[in-house]
C-alpha positions as CSV (number, residue, x, y, z in Angstrom):
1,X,9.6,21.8,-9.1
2,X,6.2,20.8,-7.4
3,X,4.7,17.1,-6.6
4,X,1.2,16.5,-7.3
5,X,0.2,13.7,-5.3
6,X,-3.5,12.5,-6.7
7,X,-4.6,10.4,-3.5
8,X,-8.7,11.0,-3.7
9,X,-9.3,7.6,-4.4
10,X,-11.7,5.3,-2.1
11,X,-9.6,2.2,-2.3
12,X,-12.3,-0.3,-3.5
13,X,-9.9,-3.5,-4.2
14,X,-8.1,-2.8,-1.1
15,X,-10.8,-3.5,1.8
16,X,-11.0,-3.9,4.4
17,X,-7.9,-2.2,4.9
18,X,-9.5,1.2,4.0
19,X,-12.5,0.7,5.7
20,X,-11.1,2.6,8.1
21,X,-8.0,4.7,5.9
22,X,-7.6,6.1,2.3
23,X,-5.0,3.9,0.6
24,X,-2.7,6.1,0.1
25,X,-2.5,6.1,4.6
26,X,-1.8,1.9,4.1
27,X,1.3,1.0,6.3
28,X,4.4,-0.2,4.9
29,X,7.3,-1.2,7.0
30,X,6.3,1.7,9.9
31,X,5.6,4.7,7.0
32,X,2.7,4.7,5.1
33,X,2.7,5.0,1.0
34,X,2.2,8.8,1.7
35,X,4.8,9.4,3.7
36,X,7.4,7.7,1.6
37,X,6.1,9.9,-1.6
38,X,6.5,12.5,0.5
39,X,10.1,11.4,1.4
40,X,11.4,10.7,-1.5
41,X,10.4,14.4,-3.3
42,X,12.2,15.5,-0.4
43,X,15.1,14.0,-1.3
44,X,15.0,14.9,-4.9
45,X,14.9,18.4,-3.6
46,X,10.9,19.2,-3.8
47,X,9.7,21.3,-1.1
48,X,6.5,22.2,-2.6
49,X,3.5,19.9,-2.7
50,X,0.0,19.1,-3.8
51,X,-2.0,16.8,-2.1
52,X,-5.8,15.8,-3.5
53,X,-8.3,14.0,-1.2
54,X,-11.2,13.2,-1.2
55,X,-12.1,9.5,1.0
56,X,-11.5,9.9,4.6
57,X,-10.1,13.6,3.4
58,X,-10.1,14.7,6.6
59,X,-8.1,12.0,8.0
60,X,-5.7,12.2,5.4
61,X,-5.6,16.2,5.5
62,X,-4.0,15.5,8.9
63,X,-1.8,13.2,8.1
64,X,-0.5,15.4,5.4
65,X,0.0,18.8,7.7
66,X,1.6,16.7,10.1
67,X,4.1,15.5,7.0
68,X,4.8,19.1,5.8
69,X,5.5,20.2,9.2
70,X,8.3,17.1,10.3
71,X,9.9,17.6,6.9
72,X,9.6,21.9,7.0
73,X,8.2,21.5,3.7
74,X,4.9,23.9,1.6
75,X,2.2,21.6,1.2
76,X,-1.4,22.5,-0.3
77,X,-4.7,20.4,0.1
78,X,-7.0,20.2,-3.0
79,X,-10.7,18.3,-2.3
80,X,-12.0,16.6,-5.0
81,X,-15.5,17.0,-4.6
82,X,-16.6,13.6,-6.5
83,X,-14.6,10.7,-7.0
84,X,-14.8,11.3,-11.2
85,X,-11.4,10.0,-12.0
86,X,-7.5,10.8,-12.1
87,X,-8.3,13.0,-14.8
88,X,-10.7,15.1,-12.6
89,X,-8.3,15.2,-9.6
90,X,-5.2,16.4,-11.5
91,X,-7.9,19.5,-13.0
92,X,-8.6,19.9,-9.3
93,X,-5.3,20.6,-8.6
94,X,-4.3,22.4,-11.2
95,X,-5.1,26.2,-9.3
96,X,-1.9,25.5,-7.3
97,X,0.2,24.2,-10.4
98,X,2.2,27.1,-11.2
99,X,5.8,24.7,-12.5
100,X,6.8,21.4,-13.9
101,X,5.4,19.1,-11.4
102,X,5.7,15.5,-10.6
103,X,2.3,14.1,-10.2
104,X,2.1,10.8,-9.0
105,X,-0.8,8.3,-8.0
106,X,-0.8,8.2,-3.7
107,X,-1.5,4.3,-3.5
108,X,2.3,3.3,-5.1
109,X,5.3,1.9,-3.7
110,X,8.2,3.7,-5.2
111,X,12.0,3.6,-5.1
112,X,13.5,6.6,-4.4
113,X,15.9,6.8,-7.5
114,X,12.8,6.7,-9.7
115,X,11.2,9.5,-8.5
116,X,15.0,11.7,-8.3
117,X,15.4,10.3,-12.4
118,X,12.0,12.4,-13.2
119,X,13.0,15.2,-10.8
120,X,16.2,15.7,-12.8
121,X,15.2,15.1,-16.2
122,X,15.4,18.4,-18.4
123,X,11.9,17.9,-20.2
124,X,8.0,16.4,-19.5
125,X,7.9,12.5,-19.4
126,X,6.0,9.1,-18.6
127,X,7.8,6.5,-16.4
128,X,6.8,3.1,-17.7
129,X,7.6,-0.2,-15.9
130,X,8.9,-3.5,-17.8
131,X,6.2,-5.6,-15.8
132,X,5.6,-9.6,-16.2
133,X,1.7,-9.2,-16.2
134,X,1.2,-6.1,-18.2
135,X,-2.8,-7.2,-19.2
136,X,-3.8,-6.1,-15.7
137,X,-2.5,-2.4,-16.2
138,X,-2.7,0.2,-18.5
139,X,-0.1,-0.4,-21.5
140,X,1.8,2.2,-22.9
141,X,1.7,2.7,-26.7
142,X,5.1,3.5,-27.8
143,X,6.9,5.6,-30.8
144,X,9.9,6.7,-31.2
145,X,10.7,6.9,-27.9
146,X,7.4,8.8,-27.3
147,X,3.9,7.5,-25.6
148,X,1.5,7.5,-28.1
149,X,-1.9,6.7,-25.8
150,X,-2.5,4.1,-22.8
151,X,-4.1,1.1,-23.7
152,X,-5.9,-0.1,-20.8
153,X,-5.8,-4.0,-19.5
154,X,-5.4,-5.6,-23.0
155,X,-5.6,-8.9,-23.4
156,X,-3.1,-11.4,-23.5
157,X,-3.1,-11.8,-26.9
158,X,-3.2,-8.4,-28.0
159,X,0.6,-8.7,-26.4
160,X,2.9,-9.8,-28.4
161,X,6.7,-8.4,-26.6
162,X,7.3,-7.5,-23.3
163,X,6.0,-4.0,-22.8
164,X,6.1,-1.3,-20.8
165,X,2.5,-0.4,-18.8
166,X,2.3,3.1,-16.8
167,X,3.8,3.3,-13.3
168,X,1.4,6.4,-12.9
169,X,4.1,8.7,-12.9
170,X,4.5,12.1,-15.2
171,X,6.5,14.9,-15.0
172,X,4.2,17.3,-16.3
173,X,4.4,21.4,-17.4
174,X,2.0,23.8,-16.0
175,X,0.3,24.5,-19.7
176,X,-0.2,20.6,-20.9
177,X,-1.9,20.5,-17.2
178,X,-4.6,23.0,-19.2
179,X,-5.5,20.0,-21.5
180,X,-6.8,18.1,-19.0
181,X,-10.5,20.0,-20.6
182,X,-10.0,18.5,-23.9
183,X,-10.9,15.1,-22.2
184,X,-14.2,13.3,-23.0
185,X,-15.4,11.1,-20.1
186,X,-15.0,7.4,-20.1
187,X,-17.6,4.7,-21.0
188,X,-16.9,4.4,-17.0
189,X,-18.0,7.4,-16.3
190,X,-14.8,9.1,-15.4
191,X,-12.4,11.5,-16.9
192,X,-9.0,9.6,-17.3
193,X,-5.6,11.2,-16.9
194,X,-3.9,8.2,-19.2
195,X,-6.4,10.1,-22.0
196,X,-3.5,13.4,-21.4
197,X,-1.4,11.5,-23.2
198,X,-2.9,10.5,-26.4
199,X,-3.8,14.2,-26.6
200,X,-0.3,15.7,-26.0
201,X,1.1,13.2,-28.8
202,X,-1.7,14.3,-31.7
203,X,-0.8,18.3,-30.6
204,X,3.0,17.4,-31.1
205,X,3.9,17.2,-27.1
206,X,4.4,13.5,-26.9
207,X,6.0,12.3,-23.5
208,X,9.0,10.9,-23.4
209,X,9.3,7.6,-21.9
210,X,12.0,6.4,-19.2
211,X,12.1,2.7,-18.4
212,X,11.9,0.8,-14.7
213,X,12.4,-2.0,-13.6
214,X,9.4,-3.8,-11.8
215,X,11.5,-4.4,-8.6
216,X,11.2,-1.0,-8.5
217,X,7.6,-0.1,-8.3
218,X,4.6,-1.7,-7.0
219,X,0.7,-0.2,-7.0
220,X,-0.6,-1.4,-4.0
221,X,-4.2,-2.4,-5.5
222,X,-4.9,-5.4,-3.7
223,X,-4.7,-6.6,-0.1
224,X,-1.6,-9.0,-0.6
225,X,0.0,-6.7,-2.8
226,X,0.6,-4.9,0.8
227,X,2.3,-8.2,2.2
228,X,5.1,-7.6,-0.9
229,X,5.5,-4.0,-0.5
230,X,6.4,-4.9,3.2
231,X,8.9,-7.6,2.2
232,X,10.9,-5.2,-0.1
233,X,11.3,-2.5,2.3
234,X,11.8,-5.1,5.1
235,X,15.1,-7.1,3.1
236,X,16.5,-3.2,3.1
237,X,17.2,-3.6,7.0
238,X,20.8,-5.2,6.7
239,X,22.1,-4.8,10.2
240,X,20.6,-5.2,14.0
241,X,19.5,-1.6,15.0
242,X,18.3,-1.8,18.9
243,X,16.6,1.6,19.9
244,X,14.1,0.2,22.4
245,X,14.5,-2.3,25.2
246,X,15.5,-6.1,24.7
247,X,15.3,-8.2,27.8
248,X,18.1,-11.2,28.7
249,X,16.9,-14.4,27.9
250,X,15.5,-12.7,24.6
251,X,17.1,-13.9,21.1
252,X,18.1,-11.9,18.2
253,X,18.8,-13.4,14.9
254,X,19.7,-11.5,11.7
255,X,18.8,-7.7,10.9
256,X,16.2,-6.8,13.0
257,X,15.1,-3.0,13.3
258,X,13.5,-2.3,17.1
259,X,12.4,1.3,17.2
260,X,12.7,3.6,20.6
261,X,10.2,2.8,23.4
262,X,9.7,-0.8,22.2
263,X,10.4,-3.7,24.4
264,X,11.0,-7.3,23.6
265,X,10.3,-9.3,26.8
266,X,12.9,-12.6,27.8
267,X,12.8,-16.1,26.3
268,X,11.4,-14.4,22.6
269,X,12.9,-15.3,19.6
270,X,13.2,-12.9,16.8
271,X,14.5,-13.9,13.4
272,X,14.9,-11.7,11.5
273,X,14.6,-9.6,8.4
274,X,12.2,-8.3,11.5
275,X,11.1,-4.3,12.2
276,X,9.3,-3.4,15.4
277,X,7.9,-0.6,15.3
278,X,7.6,2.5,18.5
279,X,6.2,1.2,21.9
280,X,5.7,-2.2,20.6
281,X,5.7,-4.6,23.2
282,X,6.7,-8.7,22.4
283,X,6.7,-11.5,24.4
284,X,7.1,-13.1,26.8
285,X,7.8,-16.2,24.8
286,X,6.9,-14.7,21.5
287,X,8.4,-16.1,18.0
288,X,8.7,-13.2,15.2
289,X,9.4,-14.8,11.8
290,X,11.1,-12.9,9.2
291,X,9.6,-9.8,7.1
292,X,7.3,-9.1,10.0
293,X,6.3,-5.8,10.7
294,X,4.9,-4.8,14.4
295,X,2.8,-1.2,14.4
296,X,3.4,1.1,16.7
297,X,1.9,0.4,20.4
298,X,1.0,-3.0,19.4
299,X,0.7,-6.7,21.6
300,X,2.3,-9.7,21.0
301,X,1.8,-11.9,23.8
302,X,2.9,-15.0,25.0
303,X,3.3,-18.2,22.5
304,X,2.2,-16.1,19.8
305,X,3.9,-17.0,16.3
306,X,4.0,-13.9,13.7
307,X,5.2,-15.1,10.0
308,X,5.7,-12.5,7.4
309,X,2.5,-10.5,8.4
310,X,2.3,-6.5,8.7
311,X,0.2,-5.8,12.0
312,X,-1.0,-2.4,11.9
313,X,-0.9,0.1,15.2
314,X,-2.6,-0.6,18.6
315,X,-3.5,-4.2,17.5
316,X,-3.3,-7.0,20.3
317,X,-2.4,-10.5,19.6
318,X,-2.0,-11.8,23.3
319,X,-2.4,-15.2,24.2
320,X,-1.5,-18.6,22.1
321,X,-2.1,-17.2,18.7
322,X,-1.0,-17.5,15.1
323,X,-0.6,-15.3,12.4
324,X,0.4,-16.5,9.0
325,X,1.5,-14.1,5.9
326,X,-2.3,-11.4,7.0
327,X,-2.6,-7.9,7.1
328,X,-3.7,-7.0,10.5
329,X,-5.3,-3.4,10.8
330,X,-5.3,-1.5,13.7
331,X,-6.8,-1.8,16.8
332,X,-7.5,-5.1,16.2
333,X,-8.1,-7.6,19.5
334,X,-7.3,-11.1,19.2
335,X,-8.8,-13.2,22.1
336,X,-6.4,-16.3,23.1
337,X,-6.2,-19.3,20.5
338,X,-7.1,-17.2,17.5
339,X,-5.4,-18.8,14.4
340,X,-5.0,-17.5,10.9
341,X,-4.5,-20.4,8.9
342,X,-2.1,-19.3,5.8
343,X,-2.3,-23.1,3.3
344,X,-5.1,-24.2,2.2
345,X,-5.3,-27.7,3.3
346,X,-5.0,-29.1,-0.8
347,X,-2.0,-26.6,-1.3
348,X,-3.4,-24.9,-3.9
349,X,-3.1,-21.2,-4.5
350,X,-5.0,-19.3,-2.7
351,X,-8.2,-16.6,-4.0
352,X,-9.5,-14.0,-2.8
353,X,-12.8,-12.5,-3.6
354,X,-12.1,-8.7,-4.9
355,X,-15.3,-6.8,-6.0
356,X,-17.2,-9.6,-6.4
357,X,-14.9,-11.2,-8.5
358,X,-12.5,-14.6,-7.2
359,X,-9.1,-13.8,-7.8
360,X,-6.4,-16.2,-7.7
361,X,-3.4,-14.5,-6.2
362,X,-1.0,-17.3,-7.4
363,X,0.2,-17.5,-3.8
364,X,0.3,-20.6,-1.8
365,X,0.6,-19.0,1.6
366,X,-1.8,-16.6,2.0
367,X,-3.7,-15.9,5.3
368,X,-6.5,-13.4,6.0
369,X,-7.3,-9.6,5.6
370,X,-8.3,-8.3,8.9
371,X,-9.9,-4.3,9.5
372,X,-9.4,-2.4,12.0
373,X,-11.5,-2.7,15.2
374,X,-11.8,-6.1,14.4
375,X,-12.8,-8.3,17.9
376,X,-12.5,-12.4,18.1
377,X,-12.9,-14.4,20.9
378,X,-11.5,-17.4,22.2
379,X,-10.1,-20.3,20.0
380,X,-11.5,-18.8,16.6
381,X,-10.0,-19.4,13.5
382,X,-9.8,-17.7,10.2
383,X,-9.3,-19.6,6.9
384,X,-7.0,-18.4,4.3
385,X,-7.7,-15.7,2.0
386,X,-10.6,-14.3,4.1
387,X,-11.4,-10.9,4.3
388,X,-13.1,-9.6,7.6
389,X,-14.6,-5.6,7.4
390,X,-13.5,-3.3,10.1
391,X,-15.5,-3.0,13.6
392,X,-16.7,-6.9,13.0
393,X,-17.1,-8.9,15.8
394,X,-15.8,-13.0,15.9
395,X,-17.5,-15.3,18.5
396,X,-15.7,-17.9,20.6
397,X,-14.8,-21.4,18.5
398,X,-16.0,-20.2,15.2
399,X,-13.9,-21.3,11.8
400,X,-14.6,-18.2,9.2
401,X,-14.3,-19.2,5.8
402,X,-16.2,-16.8,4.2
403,X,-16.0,-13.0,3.9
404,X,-17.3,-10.6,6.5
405,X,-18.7,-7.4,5.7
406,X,-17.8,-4.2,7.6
407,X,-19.2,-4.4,11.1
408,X,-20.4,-8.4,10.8
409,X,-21.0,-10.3,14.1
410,X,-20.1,-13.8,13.3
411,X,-21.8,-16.3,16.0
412,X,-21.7,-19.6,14.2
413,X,-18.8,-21.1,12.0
414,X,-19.3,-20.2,8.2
């Protein structure tokens, strides 16, 4: 058994965050979506894998060497040349496919069990997901227990019962892989791997389906969608586990993870579900809320508030800051008095613009996107659901309501 992970993709919808990472390398509760793919073929007894890049490859080629080697595991690299669709990447692959393989999208949150159910089931499938907004996916076709062809993002009324879309998830033998020619290329321009299935089904090969549950899967597409990932893996920590150093005068509440090498300095309060992540440092006089994640190496200073935010590696949040429900990248440096404001100030669900579109992400707290590199100076604030591109650069006082684009400098309030 082999896992195909298809992780080529630039990551459009989920900027700034991969300005400076492929999706697939996007941090969730201390692993990113890689690693836990990775993880959890391990534990369905996989050792071999197939890994296609192709943004940041390089970057992620790393990353994926330096899996294969902590979990002792065979691991191939396969460069998609263009980005031309899943379709394409699978065909790129498909040299190194030599037995049933799991091939999986590299931007999804998972369950473990899901992946161990396709590993162990006797014949080639589709995972599909019972999901409460199916018209933004791609909607499996069903009969007989078989899929009969993807429908992508239909409409609402072309819904009639609760379906079941594709968790981009197969289980896949080495000769239906050879198919992948008989695709045409999309009115998008790309050849898509959902067009396998309506293909197997007319030859006789239709894939079986097996049902999730939503809870169980998420594709991290959008920036907030990372937020949630985070909060799932984060309610898993059930118990205090203190690795690092935790000063007197320091409070603990609730399960709270602490990693080795991280040190939570006196009069802090931490409540949790909370993980802190290696070499973290916190406080003095720092308040963690719960389903907070701290990255590895990362500042938080004095009277700085965290609240359900995932702060990426090496950023610094010093001095008299906020942070409300963001996504901090890394190497980010706050200067003192920056505030992320998280409700809008009519309580009204808050949007987000997403290529070029404004999308309403039906939450009410909501504060900013931030990339990595990102630098602000003294007393700035960032309005929620704002999106500021890595290496930009915030001036002292200014209120940013409006996107920035990768490497902005910001010196008056827009």
């Amino acid at each position: 058994m082999q896992m195909v992970i298809l992780a080529g993709g630039k990551g459009e919808r989920l900027k700034p965050i991969t300005d400076t990472r492929p999706k697939s390398m996007t941090i969730v509760a201390g692993k990113t979506l890689i690693q836990r793919l990775f993880e959890a073929g391990y534990h369905s007894g996989i050792r071999k894998f197939i890994v296609v890049t192709g943004y940041m490859g390089d970057l992620l080629s790393k990353h994926v060497k330096d899996l294969s080697s902590s979990l002792g595991v065979d691991v191939e690299i396969a460069r998609q040349k263009e980005e031309k669709g899943s379709g394409d990447a699978l065909a790129t692959a498909s040299s190194y496919i030599t037995e049933d393989s799991i091939v999986v999208y590299g931007d999804l949150y998972v369950e473990n069990r899901v992946i161990k159910m396709v590993a162990d089931s006797p014949s080639p499938l589709i995972v599909g997901v019972s999901h409460s907004e199916p018209w933004n996916y791609g909607v499996i076709v069903e009969r007989s227990g078989e899929a009969v062809k993807i429908l992508e993002k239909p409409s609402p009324t072309e819904i009639k019962n609760r379906v079941l879309i594709n968790a981009g998830i197969y289980r896949l033998s080495p000769d239906m892989v050879r198919y992948l020619d008989k695709i045409q290329v999309s009115p998008r321009g790309e050849i898509e791997l959902t067009d396998l299935v309506e293909i197997l089904y007319n030859m006789g090969r239709g894939l079986k389906i097996i049902s999730i549950n939503e809870e169980e899967w998420m594709d991290i597409g959008r920036p907030w969608d990372v937020l949630e990932a985070n909060r799932r893996a984060i309610e898993k920590i059930s118990s205090k586990a203190i690795y690092g150093e935790v000063e007197e005068g320091a409070i603990i509440e609730g399960p709270v993870y602490i990693a080795r090498g991280a040190r939570v300095k006196g009069h802090t309060y931490i409540e949790g579900p909370v993980y802190i992540d290696e070499y973290a440092e916190i406080g003095p006089g720092a308040y963690l809320r719960p389903y907070t994640y701290i990255g590895k190496g990362s500042r938080i200073g004095f009277s700085v508030e965290i609240k359900a935010s995932v702060i990426f590696e090496g950023a610094k949040i010093s001095h008299l800051s906020y942070v409300g429900d963001s996504v901090v990248c890394e190497n980010v440096n706050f200067g003192a008095g920056t505030i992320i404001a998280n409700l809008r100030f009519d309580e009204q669900p808050v949007k987000v613009w997403i290529k070029g579109e404004r999308v309403n992400t039906g939450r009410v707290k909501l504060g900013a996107f931030i990339g990595g590199y990102v630098k602000t100076g003294v007393n700035s604030s960032i309005l929620p659901g704002v999106k500021i591109g890595a290496y930009s650069i915030i001036y002292p006082g200014v209120v940013v309501s409006k996107d920035v684009e990768y490497g902005g400098v910001v010196k008056s309030s827009i």
